[in-house]
N, CA and C atoms as a LAMMPS dump frame, in Angstrom:
ITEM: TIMESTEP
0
ITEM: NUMBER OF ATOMS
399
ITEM: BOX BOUNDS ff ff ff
-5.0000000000000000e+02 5.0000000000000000e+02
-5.0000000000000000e+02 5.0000000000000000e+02
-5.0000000000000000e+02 5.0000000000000000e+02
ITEM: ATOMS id mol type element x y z
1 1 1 N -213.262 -222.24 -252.825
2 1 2 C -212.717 -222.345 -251.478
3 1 3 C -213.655 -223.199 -250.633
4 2 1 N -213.045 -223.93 -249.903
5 2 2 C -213.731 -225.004 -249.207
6 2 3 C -213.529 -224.862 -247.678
7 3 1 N -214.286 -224.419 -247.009
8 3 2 C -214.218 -223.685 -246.002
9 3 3 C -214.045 -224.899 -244.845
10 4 1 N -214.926 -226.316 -244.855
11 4 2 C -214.692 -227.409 -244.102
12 4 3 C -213.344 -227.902 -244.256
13 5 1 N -212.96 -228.059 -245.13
14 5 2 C -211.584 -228.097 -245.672
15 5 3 C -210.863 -227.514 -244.883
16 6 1 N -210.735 -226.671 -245.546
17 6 2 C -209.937 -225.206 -244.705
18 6 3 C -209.734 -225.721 -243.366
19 7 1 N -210.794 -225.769 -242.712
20 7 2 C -211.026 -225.668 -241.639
21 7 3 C -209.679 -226.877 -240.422
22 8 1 N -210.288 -227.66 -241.048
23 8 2 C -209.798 -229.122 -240.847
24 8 3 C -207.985 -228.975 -240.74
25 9 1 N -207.518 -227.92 -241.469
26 9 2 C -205.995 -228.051 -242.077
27 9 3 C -205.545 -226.984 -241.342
28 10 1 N -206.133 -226.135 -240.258
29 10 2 C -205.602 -224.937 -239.546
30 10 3 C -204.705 -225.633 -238.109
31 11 1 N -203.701 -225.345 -237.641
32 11 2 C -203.169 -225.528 -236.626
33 11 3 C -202.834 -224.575 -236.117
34 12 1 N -203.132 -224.97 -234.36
35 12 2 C -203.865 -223.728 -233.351
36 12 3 C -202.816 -223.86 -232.215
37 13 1 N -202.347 -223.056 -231.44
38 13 2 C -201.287 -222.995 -230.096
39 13 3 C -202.042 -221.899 -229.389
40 14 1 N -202.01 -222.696 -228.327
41 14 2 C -202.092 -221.402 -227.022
42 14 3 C -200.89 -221.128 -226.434
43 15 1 N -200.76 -220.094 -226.409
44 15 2 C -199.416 -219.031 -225.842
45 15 3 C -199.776 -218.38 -224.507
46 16 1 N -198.973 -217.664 -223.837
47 16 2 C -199.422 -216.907 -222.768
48 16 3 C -199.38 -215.832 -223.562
49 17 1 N -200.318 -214.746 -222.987
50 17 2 C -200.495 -213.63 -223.413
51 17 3 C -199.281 -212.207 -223.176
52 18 1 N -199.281 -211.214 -223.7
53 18 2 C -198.55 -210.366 -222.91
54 18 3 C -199.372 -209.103 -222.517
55 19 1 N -198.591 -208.33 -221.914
56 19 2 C -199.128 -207.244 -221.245
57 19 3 C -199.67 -206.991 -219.963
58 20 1 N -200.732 -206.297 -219.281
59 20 2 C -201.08 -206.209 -218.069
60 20 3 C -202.37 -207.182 -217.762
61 21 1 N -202.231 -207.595 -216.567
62 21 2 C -203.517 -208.54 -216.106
63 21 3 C -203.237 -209.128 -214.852
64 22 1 N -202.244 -208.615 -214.238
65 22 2 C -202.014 -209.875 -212.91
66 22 3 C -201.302 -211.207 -213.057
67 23 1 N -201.695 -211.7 -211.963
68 23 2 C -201.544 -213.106 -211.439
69 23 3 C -202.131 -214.308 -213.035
70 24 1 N -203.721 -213.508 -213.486
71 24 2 C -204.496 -214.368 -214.013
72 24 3 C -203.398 -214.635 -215.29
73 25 1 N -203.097 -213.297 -216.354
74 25 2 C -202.392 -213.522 -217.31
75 25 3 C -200.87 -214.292 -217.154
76 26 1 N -200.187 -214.329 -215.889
77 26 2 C -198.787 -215.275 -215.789
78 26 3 C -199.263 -217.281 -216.124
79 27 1 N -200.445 -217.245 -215.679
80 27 2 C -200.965 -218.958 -215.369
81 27 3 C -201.427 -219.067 -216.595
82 28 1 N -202.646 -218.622 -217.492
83 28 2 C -203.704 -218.994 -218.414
84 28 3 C -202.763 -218.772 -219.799
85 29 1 N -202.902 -219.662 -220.717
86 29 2 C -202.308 -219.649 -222.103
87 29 3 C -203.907 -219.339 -222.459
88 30 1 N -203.97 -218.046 -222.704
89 30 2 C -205.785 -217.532 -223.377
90 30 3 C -205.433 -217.434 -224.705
91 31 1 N -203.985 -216.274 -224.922
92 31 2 C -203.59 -215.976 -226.537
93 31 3 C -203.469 -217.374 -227.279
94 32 1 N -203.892 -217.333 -228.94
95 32 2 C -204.169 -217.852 -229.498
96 32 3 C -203.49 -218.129 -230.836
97 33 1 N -203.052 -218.693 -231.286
98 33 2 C -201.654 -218.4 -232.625
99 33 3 C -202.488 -219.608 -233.414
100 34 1 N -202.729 -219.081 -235.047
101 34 2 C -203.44 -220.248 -235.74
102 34 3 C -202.391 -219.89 -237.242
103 35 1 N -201.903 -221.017 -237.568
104 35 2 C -201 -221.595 -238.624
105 35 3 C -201.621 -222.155 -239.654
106 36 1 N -201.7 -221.803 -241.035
107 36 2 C -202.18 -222.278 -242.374
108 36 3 C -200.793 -222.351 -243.672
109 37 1 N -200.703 -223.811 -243.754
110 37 2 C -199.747 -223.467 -244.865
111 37 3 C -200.555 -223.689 -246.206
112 38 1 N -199.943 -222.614 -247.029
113 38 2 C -201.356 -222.93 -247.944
114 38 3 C -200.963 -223.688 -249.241
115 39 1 N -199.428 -223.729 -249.626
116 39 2 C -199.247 -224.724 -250.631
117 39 3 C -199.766 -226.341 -250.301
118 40 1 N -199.729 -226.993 -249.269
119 40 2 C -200.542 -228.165 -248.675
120 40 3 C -201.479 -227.918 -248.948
121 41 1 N -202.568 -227.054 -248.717
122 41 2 C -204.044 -226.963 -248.991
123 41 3 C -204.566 -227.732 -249.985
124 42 1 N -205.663 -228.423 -249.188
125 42 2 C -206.674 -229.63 -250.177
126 42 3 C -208.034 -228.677 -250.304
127 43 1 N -208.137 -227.595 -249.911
128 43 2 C -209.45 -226.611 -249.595
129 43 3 C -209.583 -225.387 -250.49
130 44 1 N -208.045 -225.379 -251.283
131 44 2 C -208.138 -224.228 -252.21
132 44 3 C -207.494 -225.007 -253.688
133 45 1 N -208.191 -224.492 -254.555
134 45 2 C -207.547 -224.914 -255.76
135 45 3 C -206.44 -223.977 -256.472
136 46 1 N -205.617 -224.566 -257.464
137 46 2 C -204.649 -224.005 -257.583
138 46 3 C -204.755 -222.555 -257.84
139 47 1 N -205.423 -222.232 -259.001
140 47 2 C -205.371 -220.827 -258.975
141 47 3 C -205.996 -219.911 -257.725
142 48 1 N -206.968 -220.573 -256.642
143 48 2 C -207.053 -219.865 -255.266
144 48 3 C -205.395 -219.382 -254.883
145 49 1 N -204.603 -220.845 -254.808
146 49 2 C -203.636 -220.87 -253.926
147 49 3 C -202.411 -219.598 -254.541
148 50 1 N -202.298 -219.173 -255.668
149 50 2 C -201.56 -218.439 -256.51
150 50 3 C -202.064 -217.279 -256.227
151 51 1 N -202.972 -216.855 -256.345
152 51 2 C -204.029 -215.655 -255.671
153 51 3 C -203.369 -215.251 -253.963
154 52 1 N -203.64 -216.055 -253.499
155 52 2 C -203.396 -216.236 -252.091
156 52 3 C -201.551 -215.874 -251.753
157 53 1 N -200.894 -216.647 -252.486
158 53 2 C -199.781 -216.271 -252.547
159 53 3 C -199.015 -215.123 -253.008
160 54 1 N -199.907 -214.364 -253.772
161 54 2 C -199.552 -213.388 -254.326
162 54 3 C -199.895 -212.392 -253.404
163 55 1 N -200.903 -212.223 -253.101
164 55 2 C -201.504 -211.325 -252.649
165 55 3 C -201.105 -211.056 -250.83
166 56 1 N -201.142 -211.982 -250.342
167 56 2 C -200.841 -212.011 -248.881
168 56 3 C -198.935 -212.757 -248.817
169 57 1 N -198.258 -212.176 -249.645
170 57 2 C -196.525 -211.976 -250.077
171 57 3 C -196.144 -211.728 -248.309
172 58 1 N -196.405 -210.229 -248.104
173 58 2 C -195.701 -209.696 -247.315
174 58 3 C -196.312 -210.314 -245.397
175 59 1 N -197.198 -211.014 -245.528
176 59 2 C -197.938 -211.457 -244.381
177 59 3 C -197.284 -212.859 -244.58
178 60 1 N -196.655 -213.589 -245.263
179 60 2 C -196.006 -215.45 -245.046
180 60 3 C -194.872 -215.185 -244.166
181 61 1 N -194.828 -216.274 -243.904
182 61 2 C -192.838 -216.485 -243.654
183 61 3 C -192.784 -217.038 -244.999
184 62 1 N -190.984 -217.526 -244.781
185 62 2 C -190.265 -218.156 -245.953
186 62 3 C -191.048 -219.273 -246.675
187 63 1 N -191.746 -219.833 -245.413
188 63 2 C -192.601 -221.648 -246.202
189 63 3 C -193.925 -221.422 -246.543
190 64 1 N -194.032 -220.441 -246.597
191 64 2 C -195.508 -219.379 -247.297
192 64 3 C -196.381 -220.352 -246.289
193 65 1 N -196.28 -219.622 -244.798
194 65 2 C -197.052 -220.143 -243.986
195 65 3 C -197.779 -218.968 -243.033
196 66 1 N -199.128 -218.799 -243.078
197 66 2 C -199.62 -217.798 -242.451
198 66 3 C -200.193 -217.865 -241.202
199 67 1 N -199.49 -216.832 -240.444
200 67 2 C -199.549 -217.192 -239.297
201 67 3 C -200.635 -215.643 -238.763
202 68 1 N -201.123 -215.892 -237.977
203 68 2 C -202.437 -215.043 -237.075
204 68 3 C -202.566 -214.98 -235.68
205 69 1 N -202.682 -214.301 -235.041
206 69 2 C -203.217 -214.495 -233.474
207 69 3 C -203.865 -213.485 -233.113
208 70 1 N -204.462 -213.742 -231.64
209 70 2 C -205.219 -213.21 -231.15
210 70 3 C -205.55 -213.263 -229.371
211 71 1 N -205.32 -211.843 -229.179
212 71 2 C -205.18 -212.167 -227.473
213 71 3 C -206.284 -210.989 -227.232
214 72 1 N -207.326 -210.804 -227.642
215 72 2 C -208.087 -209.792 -227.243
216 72 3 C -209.112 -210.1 -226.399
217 73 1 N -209.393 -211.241 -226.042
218 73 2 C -210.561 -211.624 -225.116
219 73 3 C -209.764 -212.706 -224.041
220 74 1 N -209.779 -212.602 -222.881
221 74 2 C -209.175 -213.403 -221.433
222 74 3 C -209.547 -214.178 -221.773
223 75 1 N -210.621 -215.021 -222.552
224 75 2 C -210.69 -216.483 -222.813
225 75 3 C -210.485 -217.123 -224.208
226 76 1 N -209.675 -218.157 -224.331
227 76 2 C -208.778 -218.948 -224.718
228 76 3 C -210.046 -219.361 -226.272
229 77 1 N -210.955 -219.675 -225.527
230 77 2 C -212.2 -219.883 -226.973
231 77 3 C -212.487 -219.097 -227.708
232 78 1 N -213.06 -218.042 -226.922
233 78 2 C -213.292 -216.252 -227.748
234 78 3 C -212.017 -216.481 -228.732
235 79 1 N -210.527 -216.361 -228.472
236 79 2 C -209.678 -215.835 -228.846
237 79 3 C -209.292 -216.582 -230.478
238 80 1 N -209.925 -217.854 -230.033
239 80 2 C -210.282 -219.46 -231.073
240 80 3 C -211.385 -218.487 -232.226
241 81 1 N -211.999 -218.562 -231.776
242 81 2 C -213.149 -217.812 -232.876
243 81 3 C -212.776 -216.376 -233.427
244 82 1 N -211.918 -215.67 -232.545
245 82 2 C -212.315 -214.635 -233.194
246 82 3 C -210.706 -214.37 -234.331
247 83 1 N -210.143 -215.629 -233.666
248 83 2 C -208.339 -215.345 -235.433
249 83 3 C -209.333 -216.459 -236.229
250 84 1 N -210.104 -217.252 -236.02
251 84 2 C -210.669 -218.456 -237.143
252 84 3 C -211.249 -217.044 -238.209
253 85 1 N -212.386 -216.267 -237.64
254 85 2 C -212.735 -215.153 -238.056
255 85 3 C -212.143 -214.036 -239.377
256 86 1 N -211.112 -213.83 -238.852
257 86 2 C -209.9 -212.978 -239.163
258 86 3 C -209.32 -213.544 -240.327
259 87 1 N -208.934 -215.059 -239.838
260 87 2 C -208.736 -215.73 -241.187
261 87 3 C -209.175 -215.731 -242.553
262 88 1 N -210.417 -215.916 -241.902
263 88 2 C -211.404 -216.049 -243.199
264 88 3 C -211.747 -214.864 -244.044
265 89 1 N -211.659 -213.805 -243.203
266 89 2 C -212.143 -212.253 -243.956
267 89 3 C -210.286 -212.024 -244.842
268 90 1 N -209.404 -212.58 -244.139
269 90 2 C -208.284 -211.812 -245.053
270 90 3 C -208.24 -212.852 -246.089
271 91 1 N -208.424 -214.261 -245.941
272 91 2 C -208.293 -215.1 -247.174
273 91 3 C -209.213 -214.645 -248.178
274 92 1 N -210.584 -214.12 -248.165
275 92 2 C -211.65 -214.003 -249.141
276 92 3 C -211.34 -212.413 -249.305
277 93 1 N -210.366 -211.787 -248.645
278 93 2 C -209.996 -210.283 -249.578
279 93 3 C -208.538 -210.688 -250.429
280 94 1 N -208.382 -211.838 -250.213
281 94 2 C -207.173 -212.068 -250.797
282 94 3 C -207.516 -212.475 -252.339
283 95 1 N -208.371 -213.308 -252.448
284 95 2 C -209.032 -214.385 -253.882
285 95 3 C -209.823 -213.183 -254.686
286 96 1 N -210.473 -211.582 -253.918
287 96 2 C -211.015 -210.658 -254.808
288 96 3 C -210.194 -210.448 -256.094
289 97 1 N -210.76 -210.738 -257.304
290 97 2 C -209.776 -209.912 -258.631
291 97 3 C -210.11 -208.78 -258.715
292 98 1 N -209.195 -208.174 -258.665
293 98 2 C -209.832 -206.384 -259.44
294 98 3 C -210.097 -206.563 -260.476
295 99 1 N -210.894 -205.033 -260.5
296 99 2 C -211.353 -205.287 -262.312
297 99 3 C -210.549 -204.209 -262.831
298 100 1 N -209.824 -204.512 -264.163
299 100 2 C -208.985 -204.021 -264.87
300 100 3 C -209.48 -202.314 -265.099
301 101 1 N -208.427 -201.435 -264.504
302 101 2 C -208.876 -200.05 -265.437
303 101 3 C -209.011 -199.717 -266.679
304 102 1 N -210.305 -199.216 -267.262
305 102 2 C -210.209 -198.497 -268.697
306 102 3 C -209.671 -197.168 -268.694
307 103 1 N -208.226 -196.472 -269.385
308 103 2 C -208.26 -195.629 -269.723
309 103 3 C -209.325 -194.807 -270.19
310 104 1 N -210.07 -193.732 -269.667
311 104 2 C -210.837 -192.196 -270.664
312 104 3 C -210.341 -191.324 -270.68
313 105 1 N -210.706 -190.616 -271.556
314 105 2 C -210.05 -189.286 -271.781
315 105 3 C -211.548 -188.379 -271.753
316 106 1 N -211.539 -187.53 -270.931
317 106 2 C -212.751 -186.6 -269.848
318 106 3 C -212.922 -185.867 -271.868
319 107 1 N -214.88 -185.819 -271.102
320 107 2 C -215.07 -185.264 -272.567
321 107 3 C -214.577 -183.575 -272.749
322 108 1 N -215.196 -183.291 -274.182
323 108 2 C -215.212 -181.857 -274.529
324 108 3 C -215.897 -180.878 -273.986
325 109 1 N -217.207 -181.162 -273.35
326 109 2 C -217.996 -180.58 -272.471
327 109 3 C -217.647 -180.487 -271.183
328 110 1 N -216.658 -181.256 -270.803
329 110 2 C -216.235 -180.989 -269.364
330 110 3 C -215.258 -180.553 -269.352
331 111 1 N -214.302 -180.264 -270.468
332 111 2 C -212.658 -179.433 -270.709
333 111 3 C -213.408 -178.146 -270.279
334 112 1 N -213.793 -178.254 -271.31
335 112 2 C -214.982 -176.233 -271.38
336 112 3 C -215.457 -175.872 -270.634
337 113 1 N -216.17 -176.669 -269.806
338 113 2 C -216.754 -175.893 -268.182
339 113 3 C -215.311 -175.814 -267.381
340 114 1 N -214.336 -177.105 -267.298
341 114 2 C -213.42 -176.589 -266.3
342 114 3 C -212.688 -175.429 -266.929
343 115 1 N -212.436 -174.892 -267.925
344 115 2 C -211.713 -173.674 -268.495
345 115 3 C -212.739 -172.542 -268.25
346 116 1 N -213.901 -172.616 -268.509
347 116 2 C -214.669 -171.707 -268.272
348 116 3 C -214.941 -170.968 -267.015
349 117 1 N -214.868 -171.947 -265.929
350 117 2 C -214.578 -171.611 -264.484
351 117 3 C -213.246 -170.916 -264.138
352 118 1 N -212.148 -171.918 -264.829
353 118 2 C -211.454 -171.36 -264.307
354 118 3 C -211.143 -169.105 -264.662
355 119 1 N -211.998 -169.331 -265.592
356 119 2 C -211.484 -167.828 -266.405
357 119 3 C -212.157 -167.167 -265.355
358 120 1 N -213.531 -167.557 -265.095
359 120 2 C -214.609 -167.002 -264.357
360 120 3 C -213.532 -166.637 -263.043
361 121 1 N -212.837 -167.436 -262.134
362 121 2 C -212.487 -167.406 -261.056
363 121 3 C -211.127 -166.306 -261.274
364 122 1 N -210.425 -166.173 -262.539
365 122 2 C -209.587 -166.102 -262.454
366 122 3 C -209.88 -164.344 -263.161
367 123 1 N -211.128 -164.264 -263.464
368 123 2 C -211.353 -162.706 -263.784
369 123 3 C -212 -162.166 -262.162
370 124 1 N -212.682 -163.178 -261.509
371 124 2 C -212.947 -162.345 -260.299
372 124 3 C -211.931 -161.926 -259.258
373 125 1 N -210.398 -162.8 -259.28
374 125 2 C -209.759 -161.977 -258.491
375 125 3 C -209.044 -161.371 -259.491
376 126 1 N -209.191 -160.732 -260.737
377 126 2 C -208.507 -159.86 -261.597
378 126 3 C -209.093 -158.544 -260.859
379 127 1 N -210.685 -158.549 -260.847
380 127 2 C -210.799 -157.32 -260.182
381 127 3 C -210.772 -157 -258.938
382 128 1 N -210.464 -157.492 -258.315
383 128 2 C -209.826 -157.383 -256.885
384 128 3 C -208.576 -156.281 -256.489
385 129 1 N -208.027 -156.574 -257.602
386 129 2 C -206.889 -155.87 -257.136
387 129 3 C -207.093 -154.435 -257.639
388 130 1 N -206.758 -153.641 -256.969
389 130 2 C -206.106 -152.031 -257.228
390 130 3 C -205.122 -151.726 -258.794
391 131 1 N -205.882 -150.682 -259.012
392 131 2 C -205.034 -150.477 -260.295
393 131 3 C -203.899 -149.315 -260.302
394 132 1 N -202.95 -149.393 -260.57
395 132 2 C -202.036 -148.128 -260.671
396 132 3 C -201.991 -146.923 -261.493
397 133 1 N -202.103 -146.015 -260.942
398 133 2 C -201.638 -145.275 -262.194
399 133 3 C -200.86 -144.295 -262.513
């Protein structure tokens, strides 16, 4: 992943924000909307981009284009840095491979203690109870 790259190929809109703020939030476009299409990408190689596509499915639109924003800081730069940010942490959880599970099967020494407990537990409320007669 080529992060200058990357970088270079992001397209950015300022929006007006919503919610409460006055006068200030009707005038200032602070919110921040940043656009990556990633089949174009010259910054990821193919198997990045397959990774990427797979993994972040339910976050594209139709043109597997990922879109982000950010209106958490009244200024328009903050708001620049902090989806560039965001970007970057969900693209590099996106490219993680898991590592494949090995089936085990729990040993013989640990069948036997959990049976052993359980008898243990299961004779102490045996005597608990009242006997009839």
């Amino acid at each position: 992943m080529n992060k200058e790259q990357i970088l270079k190929e992001l397209t950015f809109k300022a929006v007006r924000s919503s919610g409460a703020g006055g006068q200030h939030v009707n005038k200032v476009s602070s919110k921040v909307e940043l656009s990556f299409t990633i089949e174009n990408s010259l910054g990821l190689t193919d198997q990045e981009k397959e990774l990427v596509l797979k993994n972040l499915d339910s976050r594209l639109s139709k043109d597997n284009v990922l879109t982000l924003s950010s209106q958490e800081s009244r200024s328009q730069h903050r708001n620049k840095e902090l989806v560039i940010e965001r970007f970057f942490n969900l693209l590099e959880e996106s490219l993680v491979i898991p590592k494949v599970r090995k089936a085990t099967k729990p040993k013989k020494v640990a069948i036997a203690k959990r049976l052993d407990e359980k008898k243990r537990l299961s004779d102490k409320k045996e005597s608990r109870k009242k006997f009839k007669f």
